[in-house]
C-alpha positions in Angstrom: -50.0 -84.9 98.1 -49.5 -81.4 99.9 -52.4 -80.6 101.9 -51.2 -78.1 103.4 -53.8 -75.1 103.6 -53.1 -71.5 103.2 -54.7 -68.9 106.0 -57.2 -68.5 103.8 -58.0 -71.4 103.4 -57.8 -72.4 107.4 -59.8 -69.5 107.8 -62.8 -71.0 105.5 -62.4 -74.7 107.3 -63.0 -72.8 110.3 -66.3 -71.1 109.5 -67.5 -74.4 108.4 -65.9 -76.6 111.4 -67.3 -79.9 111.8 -66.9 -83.2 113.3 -65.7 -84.6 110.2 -63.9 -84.3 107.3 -67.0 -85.1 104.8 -69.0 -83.0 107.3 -66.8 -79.7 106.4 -67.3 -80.7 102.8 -70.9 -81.1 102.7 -71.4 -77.8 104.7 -69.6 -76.1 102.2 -71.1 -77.8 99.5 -74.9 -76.0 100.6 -73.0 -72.7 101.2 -71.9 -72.5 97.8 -75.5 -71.8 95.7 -75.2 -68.3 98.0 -71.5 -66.9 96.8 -71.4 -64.7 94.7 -68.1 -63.5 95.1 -66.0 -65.4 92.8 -62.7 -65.3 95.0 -65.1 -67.1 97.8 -66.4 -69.9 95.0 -62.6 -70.3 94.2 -61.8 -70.8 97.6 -64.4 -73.0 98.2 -64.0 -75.5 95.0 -59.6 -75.4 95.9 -60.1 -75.9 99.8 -63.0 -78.7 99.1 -60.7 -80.5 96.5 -57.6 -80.6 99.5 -60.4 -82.2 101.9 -61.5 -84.5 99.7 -57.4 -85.2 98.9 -56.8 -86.0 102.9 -57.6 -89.3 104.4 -60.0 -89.3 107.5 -57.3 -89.7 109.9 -55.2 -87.1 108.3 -58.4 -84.5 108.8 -58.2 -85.6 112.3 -54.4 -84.9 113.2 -54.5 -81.6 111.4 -54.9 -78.3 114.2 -56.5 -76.0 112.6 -56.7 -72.5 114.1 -58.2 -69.5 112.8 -56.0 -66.7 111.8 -57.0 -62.7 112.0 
């Protein structure tokens, strides 16, 4: 599977930076009851679906910088 991320999407991991893959996920998780944008819940749902998509190891090797 492509897990590649778009800016956007790095952008969002990067807010929500963690030590671990499920970390990232579970952070975002308890951010979502307070969005009420619905781009930002899109966002969320599609980037959390890619992280839970990637293997541990795969989370690990990808650099993720944060784009302006």
């Amino acid at each position: 599977m492509d897990t590649r991320f778009t800016v956007e999407e790095s952008n969002l991991i990067c807010v929500f930076a963690g030590e671990s893959r499920s970390e990232v996920i579970e952070d975002i998780e308890r951010a979502l009851p307070y969005l009420e944008d619905t781009d930002m819940l899109e966002l969320s749902g599609r980037v959390n679906g890619k992280l839970r998509d990637m293997a541990d190891e795969e989370f690990e090797q990808f650099e993720l910088t944060e784009a302006e």
